[in-house]
C-alpha positions as CSV (number, residue, x, y, z in Angstrom):
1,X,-60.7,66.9,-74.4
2,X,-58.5,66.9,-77.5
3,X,-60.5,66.8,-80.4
4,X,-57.9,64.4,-82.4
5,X,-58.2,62.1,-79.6
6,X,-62.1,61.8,-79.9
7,X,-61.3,61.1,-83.8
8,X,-59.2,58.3,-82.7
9,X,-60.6,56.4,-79.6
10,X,-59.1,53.3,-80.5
11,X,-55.5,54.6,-80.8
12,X,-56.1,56.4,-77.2
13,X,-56.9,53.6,-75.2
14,X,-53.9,51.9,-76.7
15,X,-52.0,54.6,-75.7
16,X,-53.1,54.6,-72.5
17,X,-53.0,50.7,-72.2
18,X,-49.2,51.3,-72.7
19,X,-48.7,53.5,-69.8
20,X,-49.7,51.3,-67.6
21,X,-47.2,49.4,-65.1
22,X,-48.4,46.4,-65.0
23,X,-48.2,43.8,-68.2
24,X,-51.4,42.8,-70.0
25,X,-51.9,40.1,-72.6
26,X,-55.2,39.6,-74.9
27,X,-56.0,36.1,-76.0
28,X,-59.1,35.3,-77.8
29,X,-62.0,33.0,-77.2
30,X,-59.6,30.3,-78.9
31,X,-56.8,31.3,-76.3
32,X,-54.6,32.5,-79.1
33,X,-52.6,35.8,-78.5
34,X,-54.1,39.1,-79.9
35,X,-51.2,41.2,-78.3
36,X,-49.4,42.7,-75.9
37,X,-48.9,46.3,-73.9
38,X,-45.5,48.1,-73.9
39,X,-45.1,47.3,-70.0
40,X,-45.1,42.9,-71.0
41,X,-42.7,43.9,-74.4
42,X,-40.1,45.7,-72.4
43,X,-40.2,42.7,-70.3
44,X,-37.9,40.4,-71.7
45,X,-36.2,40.8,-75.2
46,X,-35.6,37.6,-76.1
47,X,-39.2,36.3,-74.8
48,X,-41.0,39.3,-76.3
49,X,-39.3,38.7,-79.8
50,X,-40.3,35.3,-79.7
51,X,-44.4,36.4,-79.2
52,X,-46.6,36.9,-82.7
53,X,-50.1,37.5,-83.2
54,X,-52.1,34.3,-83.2
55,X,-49.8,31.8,-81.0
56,X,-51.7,29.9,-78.5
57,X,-51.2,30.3,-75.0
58,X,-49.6,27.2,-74.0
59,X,-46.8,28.2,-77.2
60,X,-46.7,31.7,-74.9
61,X,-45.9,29.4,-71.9
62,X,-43.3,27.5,-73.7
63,X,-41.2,31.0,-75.2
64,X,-41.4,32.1,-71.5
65,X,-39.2,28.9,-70.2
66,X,-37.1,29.2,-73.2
67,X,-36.0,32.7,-72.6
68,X,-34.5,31.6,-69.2
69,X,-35.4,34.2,-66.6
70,X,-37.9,32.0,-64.6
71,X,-36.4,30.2,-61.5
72,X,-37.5,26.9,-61.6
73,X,-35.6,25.6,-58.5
74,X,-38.3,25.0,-56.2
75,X,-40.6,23.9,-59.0
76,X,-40.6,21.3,-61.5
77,X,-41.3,22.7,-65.2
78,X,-44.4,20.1,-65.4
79,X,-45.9,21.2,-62.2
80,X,-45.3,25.4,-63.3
81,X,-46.9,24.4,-67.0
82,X,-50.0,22.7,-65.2
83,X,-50.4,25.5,-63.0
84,X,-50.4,28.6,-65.1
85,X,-53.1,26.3,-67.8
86,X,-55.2,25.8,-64.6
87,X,-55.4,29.7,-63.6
88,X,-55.8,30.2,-67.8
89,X,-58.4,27.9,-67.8
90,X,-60.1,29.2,-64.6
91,X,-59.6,32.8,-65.6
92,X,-61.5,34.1,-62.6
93,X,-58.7,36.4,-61.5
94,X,-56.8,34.2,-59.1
95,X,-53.5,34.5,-58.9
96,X,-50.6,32.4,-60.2
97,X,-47.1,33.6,-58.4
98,X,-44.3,33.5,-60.7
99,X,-40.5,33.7,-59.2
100,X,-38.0,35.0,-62.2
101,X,-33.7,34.6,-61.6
102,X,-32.7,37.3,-60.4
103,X,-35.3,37.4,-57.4
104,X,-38.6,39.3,-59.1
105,X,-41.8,37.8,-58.0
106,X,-44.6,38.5,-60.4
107,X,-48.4,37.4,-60.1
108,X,-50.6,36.3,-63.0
109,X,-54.2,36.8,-62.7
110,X,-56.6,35.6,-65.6
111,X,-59.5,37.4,-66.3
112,X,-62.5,36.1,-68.9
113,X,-64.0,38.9,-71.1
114,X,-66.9,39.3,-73.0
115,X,-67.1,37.9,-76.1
116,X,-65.3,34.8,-74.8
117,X,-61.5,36.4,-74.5
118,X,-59.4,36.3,-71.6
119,X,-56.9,38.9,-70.1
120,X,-53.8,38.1,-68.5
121,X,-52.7,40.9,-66.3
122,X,-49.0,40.8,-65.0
123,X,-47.8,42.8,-61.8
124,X,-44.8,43.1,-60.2
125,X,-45.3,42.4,-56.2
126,X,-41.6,41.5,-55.3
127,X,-42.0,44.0,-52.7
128,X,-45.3,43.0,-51.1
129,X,-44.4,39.3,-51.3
130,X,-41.4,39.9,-49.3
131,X,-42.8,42.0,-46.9
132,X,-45.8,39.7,-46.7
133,X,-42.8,36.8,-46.2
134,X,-40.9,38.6,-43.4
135,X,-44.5,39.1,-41.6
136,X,-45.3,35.6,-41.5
137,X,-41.6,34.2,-40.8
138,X,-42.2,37.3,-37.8
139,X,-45.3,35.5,-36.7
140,X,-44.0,31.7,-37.2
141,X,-41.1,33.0,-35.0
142,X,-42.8,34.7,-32.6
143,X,-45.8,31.9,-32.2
144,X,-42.6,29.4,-31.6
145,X,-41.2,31.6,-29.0
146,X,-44.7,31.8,-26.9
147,X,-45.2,28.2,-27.7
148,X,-41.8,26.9,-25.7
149,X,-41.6,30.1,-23.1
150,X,-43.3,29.8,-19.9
151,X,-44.4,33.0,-20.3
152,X,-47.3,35.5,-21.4
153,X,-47.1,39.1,-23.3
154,X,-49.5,41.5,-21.9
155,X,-50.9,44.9,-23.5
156,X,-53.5,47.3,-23.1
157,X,-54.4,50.0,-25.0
158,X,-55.4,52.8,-22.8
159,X,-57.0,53.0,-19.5
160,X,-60.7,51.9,-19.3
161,X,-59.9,49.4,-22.2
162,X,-59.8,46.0,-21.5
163,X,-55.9,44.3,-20.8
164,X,-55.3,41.6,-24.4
165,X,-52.5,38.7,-23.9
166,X,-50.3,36.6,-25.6
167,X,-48.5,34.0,-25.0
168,X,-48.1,29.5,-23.6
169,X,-50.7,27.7,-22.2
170,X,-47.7,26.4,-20.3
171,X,-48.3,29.3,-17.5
172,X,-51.2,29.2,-15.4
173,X,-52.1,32.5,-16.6
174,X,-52.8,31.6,-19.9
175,X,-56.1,29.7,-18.3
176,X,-57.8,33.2,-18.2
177,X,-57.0,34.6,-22.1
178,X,-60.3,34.7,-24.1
179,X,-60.1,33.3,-27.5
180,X,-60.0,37.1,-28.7
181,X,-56.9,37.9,-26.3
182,X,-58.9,39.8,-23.6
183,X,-58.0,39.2,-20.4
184,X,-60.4,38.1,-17.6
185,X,-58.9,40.4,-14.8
186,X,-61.4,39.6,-12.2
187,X,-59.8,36.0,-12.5
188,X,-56.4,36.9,-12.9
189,X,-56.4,39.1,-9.6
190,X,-57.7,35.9,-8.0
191,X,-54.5,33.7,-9.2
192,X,-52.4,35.5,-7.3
193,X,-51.3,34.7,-3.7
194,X,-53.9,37.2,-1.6
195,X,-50.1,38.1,0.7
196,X,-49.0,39.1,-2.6
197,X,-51.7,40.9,-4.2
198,X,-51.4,44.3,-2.5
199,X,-47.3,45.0,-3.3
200,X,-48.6,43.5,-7.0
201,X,-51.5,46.2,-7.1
202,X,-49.1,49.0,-5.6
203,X,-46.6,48.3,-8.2
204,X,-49.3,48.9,-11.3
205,X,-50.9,51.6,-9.6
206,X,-47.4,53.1,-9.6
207,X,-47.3,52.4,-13.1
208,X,-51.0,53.6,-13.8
209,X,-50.5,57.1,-12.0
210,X,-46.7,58.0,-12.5
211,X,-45.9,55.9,-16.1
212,X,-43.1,54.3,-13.5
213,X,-41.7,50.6,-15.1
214,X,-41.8,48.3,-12.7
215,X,-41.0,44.1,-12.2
216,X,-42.9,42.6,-9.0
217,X,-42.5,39.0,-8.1
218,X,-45.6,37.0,-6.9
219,X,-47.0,33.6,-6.4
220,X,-49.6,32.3,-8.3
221,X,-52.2,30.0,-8.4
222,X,-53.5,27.8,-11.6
223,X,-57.4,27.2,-11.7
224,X,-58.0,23.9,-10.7
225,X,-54.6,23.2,-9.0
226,X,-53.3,23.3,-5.2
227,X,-49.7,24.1,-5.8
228,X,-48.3,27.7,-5.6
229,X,-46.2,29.1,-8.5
230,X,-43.6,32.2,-9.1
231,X,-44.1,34.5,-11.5
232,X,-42.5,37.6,-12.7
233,X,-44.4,40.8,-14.4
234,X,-42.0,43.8,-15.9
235,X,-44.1,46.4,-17.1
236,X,-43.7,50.2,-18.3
237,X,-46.4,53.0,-20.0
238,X,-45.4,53.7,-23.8
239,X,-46.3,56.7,-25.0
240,X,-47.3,57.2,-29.1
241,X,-45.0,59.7,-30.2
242,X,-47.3,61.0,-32.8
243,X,-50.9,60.8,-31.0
244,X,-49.6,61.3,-27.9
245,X,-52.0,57.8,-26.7
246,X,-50.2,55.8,-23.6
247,X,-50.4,51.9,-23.8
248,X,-49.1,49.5,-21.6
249,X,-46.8,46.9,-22.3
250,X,-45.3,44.4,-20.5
251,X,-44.8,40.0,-19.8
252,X,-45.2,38.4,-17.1
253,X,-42.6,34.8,-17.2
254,X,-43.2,32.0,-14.8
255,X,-40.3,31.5,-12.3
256,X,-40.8,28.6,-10.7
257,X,-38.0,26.3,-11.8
258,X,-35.4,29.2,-11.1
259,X,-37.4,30.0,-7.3
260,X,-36.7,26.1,-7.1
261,X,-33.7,25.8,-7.6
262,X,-32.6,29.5,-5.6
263,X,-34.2,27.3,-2.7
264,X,-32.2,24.5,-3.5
265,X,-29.0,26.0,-3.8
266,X,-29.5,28.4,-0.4
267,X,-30.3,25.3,1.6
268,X,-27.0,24.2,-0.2
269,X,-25.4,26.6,1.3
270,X,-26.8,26.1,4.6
271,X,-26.1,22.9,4.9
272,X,-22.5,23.2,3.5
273,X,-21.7,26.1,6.1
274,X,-23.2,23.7,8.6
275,X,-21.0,21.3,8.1
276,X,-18.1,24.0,7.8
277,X,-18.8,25.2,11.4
278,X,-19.3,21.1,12.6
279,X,-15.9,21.0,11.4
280,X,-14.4,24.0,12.7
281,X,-15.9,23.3,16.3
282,X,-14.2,20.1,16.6
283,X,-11.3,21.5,15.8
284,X,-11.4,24.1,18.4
285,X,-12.7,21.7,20.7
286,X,-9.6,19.8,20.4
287,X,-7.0,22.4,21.3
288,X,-6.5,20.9,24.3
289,X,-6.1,17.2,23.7
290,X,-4.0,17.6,20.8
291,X,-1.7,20.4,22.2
292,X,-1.0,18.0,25.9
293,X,0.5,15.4,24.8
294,X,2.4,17.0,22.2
295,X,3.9,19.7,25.1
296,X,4.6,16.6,27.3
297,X,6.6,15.0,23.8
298,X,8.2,18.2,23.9
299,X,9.5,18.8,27.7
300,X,10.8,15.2,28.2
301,X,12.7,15.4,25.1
302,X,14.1,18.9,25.9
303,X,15.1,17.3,29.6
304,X,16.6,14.6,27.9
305,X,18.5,16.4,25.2
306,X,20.0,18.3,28.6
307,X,21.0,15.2,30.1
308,X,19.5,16.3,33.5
309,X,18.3,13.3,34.3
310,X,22.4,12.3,33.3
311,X,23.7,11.4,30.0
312,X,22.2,9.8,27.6
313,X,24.0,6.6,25.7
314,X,25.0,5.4,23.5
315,X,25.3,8.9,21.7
316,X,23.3,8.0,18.3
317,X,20.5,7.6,20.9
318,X,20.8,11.7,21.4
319,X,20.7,12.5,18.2
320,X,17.4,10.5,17.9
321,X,16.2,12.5,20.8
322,X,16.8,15.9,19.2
323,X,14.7,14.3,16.0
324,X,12.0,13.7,18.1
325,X,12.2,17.3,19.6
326,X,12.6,18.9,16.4
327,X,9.7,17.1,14.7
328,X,7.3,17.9,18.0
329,X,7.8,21.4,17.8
330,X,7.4,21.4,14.1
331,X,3.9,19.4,14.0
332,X,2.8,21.7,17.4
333,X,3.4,24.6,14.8
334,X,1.5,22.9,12.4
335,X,-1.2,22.3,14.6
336,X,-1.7,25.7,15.9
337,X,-2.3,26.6,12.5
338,X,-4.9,24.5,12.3
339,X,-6.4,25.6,15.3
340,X,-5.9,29.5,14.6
341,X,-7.7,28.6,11.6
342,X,-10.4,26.6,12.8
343,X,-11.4,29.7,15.8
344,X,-11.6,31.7,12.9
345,X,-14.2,30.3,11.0
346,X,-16.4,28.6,13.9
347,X,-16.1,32.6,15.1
348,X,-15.1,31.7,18.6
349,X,-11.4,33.9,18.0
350,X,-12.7,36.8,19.8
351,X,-11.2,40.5,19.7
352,X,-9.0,42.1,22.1
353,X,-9.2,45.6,20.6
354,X,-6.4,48.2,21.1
355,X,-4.8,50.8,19.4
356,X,-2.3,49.5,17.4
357,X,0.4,51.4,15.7
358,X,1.0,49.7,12.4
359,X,4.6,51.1,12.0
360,X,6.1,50.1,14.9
361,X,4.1,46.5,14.0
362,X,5.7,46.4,11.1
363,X,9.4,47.5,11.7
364,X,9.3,44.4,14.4
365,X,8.5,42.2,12.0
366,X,10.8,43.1,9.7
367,X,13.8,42.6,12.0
368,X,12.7,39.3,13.1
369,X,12.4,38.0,9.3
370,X,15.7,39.9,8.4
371,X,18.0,37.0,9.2
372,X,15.6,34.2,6.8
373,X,15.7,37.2,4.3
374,X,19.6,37.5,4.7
375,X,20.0,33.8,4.7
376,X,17.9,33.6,1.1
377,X,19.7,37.0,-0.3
378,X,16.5,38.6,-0.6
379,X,16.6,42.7,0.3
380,X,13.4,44.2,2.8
381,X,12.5,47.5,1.9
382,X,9.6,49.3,3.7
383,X,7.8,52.7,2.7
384,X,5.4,54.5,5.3
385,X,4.8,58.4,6.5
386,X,5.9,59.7,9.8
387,X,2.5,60.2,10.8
388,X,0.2,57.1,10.0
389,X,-2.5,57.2,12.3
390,X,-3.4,54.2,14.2
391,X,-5.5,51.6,13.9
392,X,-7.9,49.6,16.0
393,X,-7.3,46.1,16.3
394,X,-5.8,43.2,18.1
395,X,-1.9,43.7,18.0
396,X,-1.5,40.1,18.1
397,X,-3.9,39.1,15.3
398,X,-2.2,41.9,13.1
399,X,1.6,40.9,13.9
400,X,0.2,37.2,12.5
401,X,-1.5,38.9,9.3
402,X,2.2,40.6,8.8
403,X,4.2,37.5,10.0
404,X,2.2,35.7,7.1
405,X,2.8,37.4,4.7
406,X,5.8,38.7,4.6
407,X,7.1,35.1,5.4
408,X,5.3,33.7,2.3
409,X,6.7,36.9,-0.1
410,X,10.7,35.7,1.6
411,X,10.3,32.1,1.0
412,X,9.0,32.6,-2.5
413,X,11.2,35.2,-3.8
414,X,14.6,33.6,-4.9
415,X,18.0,34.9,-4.3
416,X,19.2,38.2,-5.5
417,X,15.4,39.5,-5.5
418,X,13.5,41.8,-2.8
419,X,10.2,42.4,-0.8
420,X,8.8,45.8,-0.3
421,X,6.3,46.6,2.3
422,X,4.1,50.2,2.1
423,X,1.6,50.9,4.7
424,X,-0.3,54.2,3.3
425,X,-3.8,55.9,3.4
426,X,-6.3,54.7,1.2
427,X,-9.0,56.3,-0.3
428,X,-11.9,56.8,2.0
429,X,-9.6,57.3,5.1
430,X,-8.8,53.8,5.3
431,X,-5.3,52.0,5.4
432,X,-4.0,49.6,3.2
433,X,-0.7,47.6,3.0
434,X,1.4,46.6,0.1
435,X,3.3,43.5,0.5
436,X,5.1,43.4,-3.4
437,X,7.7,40.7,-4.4
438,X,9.9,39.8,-7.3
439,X,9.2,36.2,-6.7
440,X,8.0,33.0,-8.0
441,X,4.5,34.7,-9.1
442,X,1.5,32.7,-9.7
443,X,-1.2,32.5,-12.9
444,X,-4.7,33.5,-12.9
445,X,-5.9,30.3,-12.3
446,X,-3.4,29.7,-9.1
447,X,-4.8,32.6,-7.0
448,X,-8.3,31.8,-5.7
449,X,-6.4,28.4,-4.7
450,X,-4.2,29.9,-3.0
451,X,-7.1,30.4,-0.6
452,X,-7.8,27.1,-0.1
453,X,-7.0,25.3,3.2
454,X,-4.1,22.7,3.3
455,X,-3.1,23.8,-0.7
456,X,0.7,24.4,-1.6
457,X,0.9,25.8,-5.1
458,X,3.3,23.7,-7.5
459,X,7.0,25.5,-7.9
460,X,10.3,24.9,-7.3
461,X,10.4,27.3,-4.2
462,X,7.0,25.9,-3.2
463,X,8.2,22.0,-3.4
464,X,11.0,23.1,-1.1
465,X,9.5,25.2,1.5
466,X,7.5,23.6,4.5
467,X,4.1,24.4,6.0
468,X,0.4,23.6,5.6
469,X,-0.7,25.7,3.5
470,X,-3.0,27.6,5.9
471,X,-0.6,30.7,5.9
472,X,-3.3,32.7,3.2
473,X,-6.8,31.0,4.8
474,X,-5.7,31.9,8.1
475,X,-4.4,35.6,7.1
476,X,-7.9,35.9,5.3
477,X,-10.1,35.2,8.3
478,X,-7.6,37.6,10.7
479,X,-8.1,40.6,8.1
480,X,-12.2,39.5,7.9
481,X,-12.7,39.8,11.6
482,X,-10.7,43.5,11.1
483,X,-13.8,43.9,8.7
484,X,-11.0,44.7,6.3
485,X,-10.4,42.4,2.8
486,X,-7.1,41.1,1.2
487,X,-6.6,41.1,-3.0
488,X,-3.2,39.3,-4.6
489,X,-2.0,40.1,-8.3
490,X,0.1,38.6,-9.5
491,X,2.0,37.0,-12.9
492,X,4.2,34.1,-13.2
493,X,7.9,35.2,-13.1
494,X,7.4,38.7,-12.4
495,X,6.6,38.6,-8.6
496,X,3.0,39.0,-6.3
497,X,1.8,42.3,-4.9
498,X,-0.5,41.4,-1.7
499,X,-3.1,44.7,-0.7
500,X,-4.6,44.5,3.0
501,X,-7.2,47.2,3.5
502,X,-8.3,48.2,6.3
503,X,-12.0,50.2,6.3
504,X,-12.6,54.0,7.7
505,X,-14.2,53.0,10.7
506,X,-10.6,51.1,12.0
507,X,-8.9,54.0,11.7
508,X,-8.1,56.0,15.3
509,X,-8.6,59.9,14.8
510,X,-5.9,62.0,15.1
């Protein structure tokens, strides 16, 4: 050791008392201020020019507040005065926690010496106090979460240590957590529904042995209680990157409320596809009384429009005649639809299957709708190879899907626009065809009800066509008992684009 330095002990400790990072203050056994170490001096200029030899400690207090840099905002100057004299006073080396302006948190501790003095030592723990401030705003949050979720955190260690959990006393489960987190597993196994136990077992033994993450349903059981729950575990095997240890992690939630209401809305369902087929039934049922007297209607007013019976007089009586005759035939129409309709969905339309070539379908269609499409000034245009293979179907059924929809794209397509039809292969060896129009359109909103039974979509062209609105229900079920499915796009003003497809297994090898 330097030999100057022995000469001198009292200047080296000050020396070394001034290297120091943390701020020290001597006061005296009459609490008056012997000095200071650089660390407090470079502290504040305006506070440390303010500090002489001799002022008492409460004077110290005062020069701090008056040099400005300690937030008082969530503390009144009174209550921070009475504090820091009660630590002072104390000086048993608690701590007094001091916030300054721009954020710094420093702690005070008092120490008493020998002799009667007392040592103030001053460190700067902004760092640890927030850290220490995030942890318990962590914990707060997380204790809130468990509190209000039905639900449990589970983790173990390694294998052979015993399985800890967190979590609500609002799950069953939470009945069989020790007060140190270890779980009673013995219980726990017996909470769960014995038909459920083995697929629960399998799927942590599949974790255990292969580090697989897995989620397994299961009813449960609380202690005490005869009512079976649902519960939900999701677990995987974490592995320490830097000890190479596995743990397992994982939470199990209860489900109960969400099995509920899954039950609830299924037998929803049920009941609402129920009543769909009640109604559907009737319907079909009553093809034949609503369709006799309706042909009758029909037949005498077409015998009486040809005066075979002899003429009919006065004349205006005629023309009444053919009103009659017009308006039966329309509401028969009308009524088939409804009928078509109702077959399909009660399922009793059955299939005549045959090989149907699409093309030819098609082309007939088209030159039965060419004289409405003439009429309106719309142009048909059609698009399909030479050698489209043929499909499997019910000719019938298929003319009607066509009929449909070509009908709707004419009557909703104003003059001077045009309809193009495409039948191509689709991806997958399928068929699809493109019905596109420069029509009317329809918004985003207007397509899934265009779906709906007995729905006319509000437009001009709409207000002043006729029909049910069972054209897009009925063309729906035709294409589902095809197996095949039916998507519209479309944008107001700018036309609709209908895509039939038909799957793989309808099309006839060539």
């Amino acid at each position: 050791m330097n030999a100057a330095v022995l000469a001198h002990p009292e200047t080296a400790w000050r020396s070394a008392v001034d290297v120091l990072d943390v701020a020290l203050a001597l006061f005296d056994a009459d609490d008056r201020l012997v000095g200071v170490n650089r660390c407090l001096a470079d502290l504040n200029p305006l506070f440390v020019t303010s500090l002489r030899p001799g002022i008492h400690f409460s004077d110290y207090v005062d020069q701090a507040l008056k040099a400005g840099f300690i937030d008082l905002t969530n503390d009144s100057r009174e209550d921070f005065v009475e504090r820091l004299h009660r630590r002072f006073a104390a000086a048993d080396g608690s701590a007094a926690l001091v916030t300054h302006l721009d954020g710094t948190v420093v702690r005070a501790r008092f120490y008493r010496l020998d002799g009667g003095g007392k040592l103030m030592v001053r460190d700067d723990i902004t760092r640890i106090y927030r850290a220490e401030n995030d942890r318990r705003q962590a914990e707060e949050r997380f204790a809130h979460l468990m509190a209000n979720m039905r639900g449990i955190i589970v983790y173990r260690a390694a294998p052979g240590e015993p399985m800890r959990a967190w979590g609500s006393e609002r799950i069953g489960f939470g009945q069989v957590i020790g007060p140190d987190g270890v779980v009673d597993l013995d219980l726990w196994y017996r909470l769960i529904a014995p038909e459920d136990l083995d697929r629960y077992l399998t799927a942590e033994r599949a974790r255990r042995e292969h580090g697989a993450a897995f989620t397994v349903e299961f009813r449960y059981r609380s202690p005490g209680s005869a009512a079976w729950m649902w519960a939900t575990e999701s677990g995987w095997t974490v592995t320490d990157p830097v000890t190479g240890a596995q743990y397992y992690d994982g939470f199990v939630l209860d489900i109960s409320d969400a099995k509920r209401r899954e039950a609830e809305l299924a037998e929803a369902h049920t009941a609402a596809e129920a009543a769909n087929r009640a109604k559907s039934t009737f319907l079909a049922n009553m093809s034949h009384e609503l369709r006799t007297p309706l042909s009758a209607i029909i037949g005498f007013s077409d015998v009486m429009i040809q005066g075979v019976m002899g003429p009919v007089t006065p004349a205006r009586y005629r023309e009444y005649i053919g009103d009659i005759h017009a308006s039966a035939r329309h509401l028969l129409s009308l009524i088939q639809d409804i009928l078509d309709l109702a077959k399909a969905e009660s399922g009793r339309a059955g299939m005549r299957e045959e090989e149907v070539d699409l093309a030819e379908l098609a082309t007939g269609v088209l030159r039965m709708l060419g004289p409405r499409a003439e009429e309106g000034q719309v142009m048909l245009r059609h698009d399909w190879p030479p050698a489209l293979p043929r499909v499997r179907g019910e000719s019938r059924k298929l003319r009607q899907i066509l009929i449909n929809l070509l009908s709707n794209a004419v009557k909703f397509t104003p003059a001077g626009g045009e309809v193009h039809v495409e039948i191509r292969r689709a991806e997958g060896a399928g068929i699809e065809i493109v019905i596109a129009d420069t029509g009317v359109g329809m918004s985003s909103t207007e397509i899934p009800r265009a779906f709906e039974s007995f729905v006319q979509l509000e437009s001009g062209l709409a207000r002043a066509a006729e029909g049910t609105g069972l054209g897009l229900p009925l063309t729906r079920a035709l294409i589902e008992q095809h197996d095949g499915t039916i998507g519209i796009s479309s944008e107001p003003g700018r036309g609709t684009t209908v895509t039939v497809r038909l799957p793989p297994g309808r099309t006839v090898p060539s």
